[in-house]
C-alpha positions in Angstrom: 4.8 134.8 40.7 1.9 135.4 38.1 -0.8 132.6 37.1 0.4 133.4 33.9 3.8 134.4 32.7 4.5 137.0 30.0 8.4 136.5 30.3 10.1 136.2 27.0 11.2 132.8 26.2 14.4 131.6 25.8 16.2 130.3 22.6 16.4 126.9 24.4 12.6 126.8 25.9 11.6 127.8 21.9 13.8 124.9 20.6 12.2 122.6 23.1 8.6 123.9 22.1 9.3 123.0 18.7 11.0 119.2 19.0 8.1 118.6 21.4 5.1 119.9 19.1 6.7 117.7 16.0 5.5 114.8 17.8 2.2 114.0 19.2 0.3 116.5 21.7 -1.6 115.7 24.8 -5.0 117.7 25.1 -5.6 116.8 28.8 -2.7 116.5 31.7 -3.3 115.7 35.1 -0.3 116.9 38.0 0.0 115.9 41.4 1.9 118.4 43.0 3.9 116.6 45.5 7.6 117.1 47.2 7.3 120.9 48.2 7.6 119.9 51.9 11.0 117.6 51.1 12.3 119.8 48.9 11.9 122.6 52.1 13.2 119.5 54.0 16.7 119.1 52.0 17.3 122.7 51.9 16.6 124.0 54.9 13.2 126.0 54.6 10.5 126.7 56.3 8.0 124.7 55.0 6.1 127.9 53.9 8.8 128.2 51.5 8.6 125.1 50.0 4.9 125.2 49.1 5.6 129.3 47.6 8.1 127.5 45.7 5.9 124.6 44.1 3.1 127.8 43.0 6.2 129.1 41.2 6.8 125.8 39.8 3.6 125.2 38.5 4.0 128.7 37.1 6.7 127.0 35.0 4.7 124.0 33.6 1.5 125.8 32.7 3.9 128.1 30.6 4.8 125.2 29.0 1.6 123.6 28.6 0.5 126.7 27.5 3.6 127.3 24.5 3.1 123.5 23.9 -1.2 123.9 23.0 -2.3 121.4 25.7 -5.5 122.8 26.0 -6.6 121.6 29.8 -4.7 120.9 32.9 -5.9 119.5 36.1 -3.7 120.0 39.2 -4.2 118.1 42.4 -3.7 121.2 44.9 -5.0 120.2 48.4 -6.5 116.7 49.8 -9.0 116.3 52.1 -6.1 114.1 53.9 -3.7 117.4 54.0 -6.2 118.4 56.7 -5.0 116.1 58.8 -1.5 117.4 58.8 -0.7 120.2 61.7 -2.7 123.0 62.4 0.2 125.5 61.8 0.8 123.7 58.0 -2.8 123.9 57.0 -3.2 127.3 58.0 0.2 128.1 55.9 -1.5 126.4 53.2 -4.9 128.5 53.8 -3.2 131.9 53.1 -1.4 130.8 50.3 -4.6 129.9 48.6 -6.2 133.3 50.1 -3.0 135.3 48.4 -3.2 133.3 45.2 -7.1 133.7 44.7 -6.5 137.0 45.3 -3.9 137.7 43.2 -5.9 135.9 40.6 -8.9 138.3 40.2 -6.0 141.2 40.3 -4.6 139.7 36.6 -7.9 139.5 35.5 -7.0 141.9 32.4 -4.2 139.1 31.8 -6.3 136.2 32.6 -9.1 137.6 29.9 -6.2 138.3 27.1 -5.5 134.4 27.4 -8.9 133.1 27.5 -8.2 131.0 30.9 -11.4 129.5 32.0 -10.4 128.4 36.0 -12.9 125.9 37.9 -12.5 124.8 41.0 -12.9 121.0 42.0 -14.0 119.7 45.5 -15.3 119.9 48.4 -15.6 124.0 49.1 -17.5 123.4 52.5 -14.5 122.2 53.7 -13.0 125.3 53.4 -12.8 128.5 55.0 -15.6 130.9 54.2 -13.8 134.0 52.7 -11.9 131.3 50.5 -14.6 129.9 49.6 -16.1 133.0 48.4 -12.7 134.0 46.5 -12.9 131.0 45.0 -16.6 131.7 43.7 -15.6 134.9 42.4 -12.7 133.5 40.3 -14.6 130.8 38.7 -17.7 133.5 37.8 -14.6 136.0 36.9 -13.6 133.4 34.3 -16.4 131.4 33.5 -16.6 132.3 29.9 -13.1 131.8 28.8 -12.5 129.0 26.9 -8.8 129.3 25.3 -7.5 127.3 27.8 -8.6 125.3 31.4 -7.2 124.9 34.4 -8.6 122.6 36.9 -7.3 123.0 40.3 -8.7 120.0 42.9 -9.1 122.0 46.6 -10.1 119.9 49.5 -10.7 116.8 46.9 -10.3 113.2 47.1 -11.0 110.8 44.3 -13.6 108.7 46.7 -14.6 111.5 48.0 -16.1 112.5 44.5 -17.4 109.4 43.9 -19.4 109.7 47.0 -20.6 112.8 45.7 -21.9 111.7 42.2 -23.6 108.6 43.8 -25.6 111.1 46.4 -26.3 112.9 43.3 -28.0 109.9 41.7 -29.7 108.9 44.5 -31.2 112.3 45.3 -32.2 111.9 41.5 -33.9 109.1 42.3 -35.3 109.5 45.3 -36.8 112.9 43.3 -38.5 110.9 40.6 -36.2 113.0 38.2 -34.2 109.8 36.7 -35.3 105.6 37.5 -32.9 103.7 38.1 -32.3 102.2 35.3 -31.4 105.4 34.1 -28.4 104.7 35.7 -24.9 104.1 33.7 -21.5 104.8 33.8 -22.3 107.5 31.7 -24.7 109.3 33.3 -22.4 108.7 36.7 -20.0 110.5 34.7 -22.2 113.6 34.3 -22.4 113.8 38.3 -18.2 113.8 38.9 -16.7 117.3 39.5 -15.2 116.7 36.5 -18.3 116.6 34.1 -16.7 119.3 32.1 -13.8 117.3 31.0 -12.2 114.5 29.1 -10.3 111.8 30.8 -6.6 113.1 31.2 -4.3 111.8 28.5 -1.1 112.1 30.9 -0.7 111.8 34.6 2.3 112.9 36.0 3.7 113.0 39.6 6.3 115.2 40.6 7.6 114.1 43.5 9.6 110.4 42.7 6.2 108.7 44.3 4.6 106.4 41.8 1.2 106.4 43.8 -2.3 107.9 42.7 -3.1 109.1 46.1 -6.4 109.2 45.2 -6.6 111.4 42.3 -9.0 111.3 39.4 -9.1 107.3 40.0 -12.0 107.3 37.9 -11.0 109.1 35.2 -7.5 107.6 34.7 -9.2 104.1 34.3 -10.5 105.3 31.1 -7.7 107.3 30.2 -5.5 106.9 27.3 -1.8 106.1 28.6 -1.0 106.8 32.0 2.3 108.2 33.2 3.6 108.1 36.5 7.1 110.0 36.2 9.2 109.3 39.1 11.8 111.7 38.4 10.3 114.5 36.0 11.9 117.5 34.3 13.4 120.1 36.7 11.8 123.2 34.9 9.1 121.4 36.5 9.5 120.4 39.9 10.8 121.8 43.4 12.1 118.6 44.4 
């Protein structure tokens, strides 16, 4: 399935559209995609299968975040922690993200026609380095669209990012670039991978979990109303 579908909508999807924008909007929403390998579980699927299926899934939301004018959405992708999981799962999950990138910089036609600006959050060294490249070449691909943003956290933890902004500071520092008492939450800000954007007005977690799992922990403690969804929409989840 596309990044971004073209499909006509149905009567329905419209009718939803237009009950949901009467109210208000969120401009920022934060997903953890969670469940794919349960959902593989309950039905009998490889667990390859399951984790194609949650792409297509998330097809399905950003189509609606799109048609509903929520402007940003950050998706937590990959953990550092998945690396743990076995060798023949990560690997799964490495092609999928090799197929994905690619097919991204196919639709770039697409991606241009909807202004989709697409960064990448995390720990890239982590990575493999051809993905890490196709991952470069997406983000420069789309680096000046600004219609709409997707953020999508690869090899990321929340502490994980923390530890990055503070080594940031320090190297600051140590540099003679910033004194200490430069130092503030707002400048700490500035050093997150997420320097580009506001705090996420909704979280939401598809899997029936009601933990953070380390996602955006910094962000969401600043954030306006925060929504754990233990049982969310099935246009929207696998599970």
């Amino acid at each position: 399935m596309s990044w971004i579908r073209e499909n006509k909508r149905s009567l329905i999807h419209d009718f939803c559209v237009r009950v949901l924008k009467s109210g208000p909007i969120p401009s920022h929403v934060a997903i953890i995609m969670d469940g794919n390998r349960r959902f593989a579980r309950k039905n009998n699927f490889d667990r390859a299968v399951g984790h194609l299926r949650g792409f297509d899934k998330l097809a399905e939301a950003l189509e609606w975040c799109w048609d509903l004018g929520i402007t940003e959405v950050t998706i937590y992708a990959f953990s550092i922690e998945n690396f743990k999981r076995s060798q023949e799962e990560v690997d799964c999950l490495m092609e999928l993200m090799r197929k994905k990138f690619a097919q991204l910089m196919e639709e770039k036609e697409l991606i241009e026609k909807y202004s989709v600006c697409f960064r990448v959050l995390g720990d890239w060294n982590r990575l493999p380095l051809d993905i890490q490249q196709m991952i470069a070449k997406s983000v420069a691909m789309t680096r000046n669209n600004n219609r709409a943003f997707l953020n999508i956290c690869i090899s990321y933890t929340s502490q994980d990012e923390i530890c990055y902004a503070m080594r940031n500071l320090a190297e600051g520092v140590s540099l003679g670039i910033i004194d200490e008492s430069d130092i503030s939450e707002s400048l700490f800000e500035k050093c997150l991978y997420t320097k580009k954007s506001a705090p996420p007005d909704l979280l939401i977690r598809t899997s029936g979990e009601v933990r953070l799992s380390d996602f955006l922990l910094w962000q969401v403690k600043i954030s306006r109303p925060l929504i754990l969804i233990p049982k969310f929409i099935n246009l929207f989840i696998v599970s």
